[in-house]
N, C-alpha and C positions, 0 to 999 in steps of 0.2 A: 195830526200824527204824521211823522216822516214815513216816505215810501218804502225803506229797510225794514222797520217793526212791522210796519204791517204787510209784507212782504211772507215776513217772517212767521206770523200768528197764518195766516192763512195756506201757508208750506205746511208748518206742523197739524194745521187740524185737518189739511188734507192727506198726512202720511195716518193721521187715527182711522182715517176714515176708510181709507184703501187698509189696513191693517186688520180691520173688525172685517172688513168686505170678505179681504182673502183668508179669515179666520174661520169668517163665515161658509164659503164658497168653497172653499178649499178640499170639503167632505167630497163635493160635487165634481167640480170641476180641478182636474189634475193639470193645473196650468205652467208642471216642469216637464209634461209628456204628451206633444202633441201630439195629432198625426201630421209626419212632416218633419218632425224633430230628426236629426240622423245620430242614430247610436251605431255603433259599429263596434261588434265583439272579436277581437282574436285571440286567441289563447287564453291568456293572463293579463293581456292591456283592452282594454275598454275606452273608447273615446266615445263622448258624449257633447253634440253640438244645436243647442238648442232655436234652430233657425225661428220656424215658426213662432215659437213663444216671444221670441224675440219681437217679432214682424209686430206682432199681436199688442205686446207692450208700449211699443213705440207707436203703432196709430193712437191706444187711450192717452197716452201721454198728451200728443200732441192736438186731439180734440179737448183736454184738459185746458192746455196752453190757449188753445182758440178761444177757448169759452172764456177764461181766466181774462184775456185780451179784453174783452167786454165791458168786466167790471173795475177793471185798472186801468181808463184810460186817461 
């Protein structure tokens, strides 16, 4: 098999899996509201900037990638 398709197969059954996870989790853990996150209310405008969730998302990503690295070399 070319390294596209299965590129491919292994991208999508990792979005099911982060999908079920945060389906799952999601009751638990409110991972669009951290502590950290900067909301800021004034009057009528509302600006919402989700650093830490951010931070958060980008380390699993990239231990993802690491691991990924492993088994596609």
């Amino acid at each position: 098999m070319n390294a596209i398709p299965k590129l491919l197969i292994v991208a999508g059954i990792a979005l099911i899996i982060v999908g079920l996870i945060w389906a799952g989790l999601g009751r638990f853990i409110n991972l669009g509201r951290l502590p950290g996150d900067i909301a800021v209310e004034k009057g009528n405008v509302k600006f919402y900037f989700p650093i830490v969730t951010c931070i958060v998302i980008s380390i699993v990503l990239s231990l993802v990638a690491y691991i990924a690295k492993w088994f596609f070399k």
